[in-house]
C-alpha atoms as an extended CHARMM CRD file, in Angstrom:
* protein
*
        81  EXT
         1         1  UNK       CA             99.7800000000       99.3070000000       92.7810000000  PROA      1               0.0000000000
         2         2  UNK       CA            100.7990000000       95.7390000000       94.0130000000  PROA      2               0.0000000000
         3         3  UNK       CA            104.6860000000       96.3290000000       92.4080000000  PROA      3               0.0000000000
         4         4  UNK       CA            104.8680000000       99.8930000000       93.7980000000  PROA      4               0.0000000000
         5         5  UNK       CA            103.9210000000       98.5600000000       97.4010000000  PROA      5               0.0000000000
         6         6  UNK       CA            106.2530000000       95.8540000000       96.6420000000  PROA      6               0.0000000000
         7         7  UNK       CA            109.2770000000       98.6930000000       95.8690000000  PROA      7               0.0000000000
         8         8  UNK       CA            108.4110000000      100.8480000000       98.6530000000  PROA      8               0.0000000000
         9         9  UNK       CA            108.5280000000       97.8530000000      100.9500000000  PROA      9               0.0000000000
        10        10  UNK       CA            112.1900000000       99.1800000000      102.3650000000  PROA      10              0.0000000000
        11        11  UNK       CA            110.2120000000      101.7660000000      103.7230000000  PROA      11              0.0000000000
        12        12  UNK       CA            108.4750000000      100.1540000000      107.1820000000  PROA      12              0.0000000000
        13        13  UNK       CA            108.8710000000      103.0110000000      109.6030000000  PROA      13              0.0000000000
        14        14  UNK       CA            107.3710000000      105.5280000000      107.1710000000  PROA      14              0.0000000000
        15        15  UNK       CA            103.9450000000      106.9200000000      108.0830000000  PROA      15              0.0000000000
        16        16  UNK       CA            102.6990000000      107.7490000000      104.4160000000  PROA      16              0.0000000000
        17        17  UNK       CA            104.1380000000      104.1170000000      103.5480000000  PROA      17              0.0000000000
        18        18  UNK       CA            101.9910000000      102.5500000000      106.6160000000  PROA      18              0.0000000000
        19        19  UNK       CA             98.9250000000      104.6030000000      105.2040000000  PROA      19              0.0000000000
        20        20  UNK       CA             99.1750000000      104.1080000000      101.7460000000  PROA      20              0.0000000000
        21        21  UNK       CA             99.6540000000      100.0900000000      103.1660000000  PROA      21              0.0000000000
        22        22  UNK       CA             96.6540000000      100.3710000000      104.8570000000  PROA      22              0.0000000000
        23        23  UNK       CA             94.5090000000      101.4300000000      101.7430000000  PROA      23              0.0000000000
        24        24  UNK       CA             96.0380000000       99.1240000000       99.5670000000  PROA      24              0.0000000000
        25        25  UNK       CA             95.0800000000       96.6640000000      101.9690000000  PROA      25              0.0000000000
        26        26  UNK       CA             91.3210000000       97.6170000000      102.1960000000  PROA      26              0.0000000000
        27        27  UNK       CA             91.6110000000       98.3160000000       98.2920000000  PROA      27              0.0000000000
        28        28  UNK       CA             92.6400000000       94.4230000000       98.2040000000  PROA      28              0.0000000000
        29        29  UNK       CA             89.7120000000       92.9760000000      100.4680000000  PROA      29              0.0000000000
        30        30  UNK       CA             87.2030000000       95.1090000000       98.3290000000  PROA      30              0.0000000000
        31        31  UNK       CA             88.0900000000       93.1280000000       95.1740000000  PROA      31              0.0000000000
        32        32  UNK       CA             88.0200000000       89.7380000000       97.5280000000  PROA      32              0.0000000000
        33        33  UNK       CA             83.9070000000       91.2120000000       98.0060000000  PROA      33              0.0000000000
        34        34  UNK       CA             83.2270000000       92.5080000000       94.3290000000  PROA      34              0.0000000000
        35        35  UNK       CA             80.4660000000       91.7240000000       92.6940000000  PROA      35              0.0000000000
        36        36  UNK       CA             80.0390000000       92.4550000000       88.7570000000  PROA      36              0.0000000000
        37        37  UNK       CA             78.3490000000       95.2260000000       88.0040000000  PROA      37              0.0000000000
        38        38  UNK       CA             78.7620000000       95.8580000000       84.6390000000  PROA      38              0.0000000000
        39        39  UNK       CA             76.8120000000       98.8930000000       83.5560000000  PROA      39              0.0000000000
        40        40  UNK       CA             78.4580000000      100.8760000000       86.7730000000  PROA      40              0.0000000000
        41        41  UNK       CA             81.6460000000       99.9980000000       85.2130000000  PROA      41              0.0000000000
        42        42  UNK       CA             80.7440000000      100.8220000000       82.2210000000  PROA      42              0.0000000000
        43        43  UNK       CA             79.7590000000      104.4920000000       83.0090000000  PROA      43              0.0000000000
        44        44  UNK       CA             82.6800000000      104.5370000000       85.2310000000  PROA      44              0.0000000000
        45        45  UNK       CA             85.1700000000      103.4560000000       82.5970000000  PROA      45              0.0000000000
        46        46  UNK       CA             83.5360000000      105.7050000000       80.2440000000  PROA      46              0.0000000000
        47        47  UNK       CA             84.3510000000      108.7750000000       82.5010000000  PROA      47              0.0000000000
        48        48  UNK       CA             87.8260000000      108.2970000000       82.8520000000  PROA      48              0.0000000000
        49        49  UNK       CA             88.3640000000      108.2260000000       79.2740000000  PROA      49              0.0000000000
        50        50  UNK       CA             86.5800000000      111.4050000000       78.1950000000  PROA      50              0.0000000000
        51        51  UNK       CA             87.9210000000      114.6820000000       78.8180000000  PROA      51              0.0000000000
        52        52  UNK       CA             85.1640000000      115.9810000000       81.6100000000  PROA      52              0.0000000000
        53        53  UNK       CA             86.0390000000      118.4780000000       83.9750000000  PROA      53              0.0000000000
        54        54  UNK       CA             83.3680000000      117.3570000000       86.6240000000  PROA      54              0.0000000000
        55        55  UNK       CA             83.6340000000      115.5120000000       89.3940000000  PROA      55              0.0000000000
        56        56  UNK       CA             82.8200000000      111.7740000000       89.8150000000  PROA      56              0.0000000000
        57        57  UNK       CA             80.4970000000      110.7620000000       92.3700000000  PROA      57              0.0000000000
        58        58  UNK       CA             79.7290000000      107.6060000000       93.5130000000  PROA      58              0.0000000000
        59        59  UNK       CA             76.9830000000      107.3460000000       95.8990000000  PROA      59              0.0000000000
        60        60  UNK       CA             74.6230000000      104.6750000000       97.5810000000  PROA      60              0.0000000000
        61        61  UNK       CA             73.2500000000      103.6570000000      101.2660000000  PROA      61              0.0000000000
        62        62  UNK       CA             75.4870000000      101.7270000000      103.2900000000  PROA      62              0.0000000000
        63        63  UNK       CA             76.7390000000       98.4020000000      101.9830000000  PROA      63              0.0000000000
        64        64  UNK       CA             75.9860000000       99.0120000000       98.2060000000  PROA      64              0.0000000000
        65        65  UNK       CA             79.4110000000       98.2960000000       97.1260000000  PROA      65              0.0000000000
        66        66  UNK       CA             80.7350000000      101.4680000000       96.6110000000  PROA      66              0.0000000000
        67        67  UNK       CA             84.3060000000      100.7250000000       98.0970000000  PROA      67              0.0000000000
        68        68  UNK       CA             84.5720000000       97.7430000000       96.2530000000  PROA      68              0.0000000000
        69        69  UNK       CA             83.3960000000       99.4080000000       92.7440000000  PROA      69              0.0000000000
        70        70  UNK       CA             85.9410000000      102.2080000000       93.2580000000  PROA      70              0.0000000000
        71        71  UNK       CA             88.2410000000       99.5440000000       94.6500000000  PROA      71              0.0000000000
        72        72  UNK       CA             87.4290000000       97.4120000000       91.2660000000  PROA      72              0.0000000000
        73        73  UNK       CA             88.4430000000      100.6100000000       88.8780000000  PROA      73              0.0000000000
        74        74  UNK       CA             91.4370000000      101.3830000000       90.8800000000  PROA      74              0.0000000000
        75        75  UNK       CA             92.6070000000       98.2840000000       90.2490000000  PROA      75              0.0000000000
        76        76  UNK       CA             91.4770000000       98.0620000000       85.8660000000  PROA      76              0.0000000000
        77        77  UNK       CA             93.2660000000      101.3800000000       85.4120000000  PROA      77              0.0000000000
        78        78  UNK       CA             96.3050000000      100.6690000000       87.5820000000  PROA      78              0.0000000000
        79        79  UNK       CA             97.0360000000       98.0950000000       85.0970000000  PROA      79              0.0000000000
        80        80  UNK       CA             96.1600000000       99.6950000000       82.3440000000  PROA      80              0.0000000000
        81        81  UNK       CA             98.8480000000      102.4680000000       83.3610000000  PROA      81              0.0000000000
């Protein structure tokens, strides 16, 4: 993610550039926040590499860390891409 903001960066005016900016940005301050919580991860990782058809859901009250789990595995399987 960090290289493709970096290589649409000739691209200031653009509104999809300045939202996609903006979520990278909160995506970024998530993983400033994050912290470890391996079995979450775990199940997480282990449903992006099977073959389900059903949906993930994360879910929790307010302040649980959602954003910065999903922000976490956004980041592990960007670079694993």
């Amino acid at each position: 993610m960090d290289i493709c903001m970096i290589e649409w960066g000739h691209y200031p005016n653009d509104p999809l550039y300045i939202e996609v900016l903006q979520h990278w940005l909160c995506t970024r301050a998530n993983l400033d926040h994050f912290y470890e919580q391996g079995h979450v991860l775990k199940a997480i990782n282990e449903y992006i590499s099977s073959q389900s058809n059903r949906p993930l859901i994360v879910h929790g009250v307010s302040g649980s860390g959602k954003s910065a789990i999903l922000s976490k595995i956004t980041a592990t399987v960007s670079a694993m891409c």
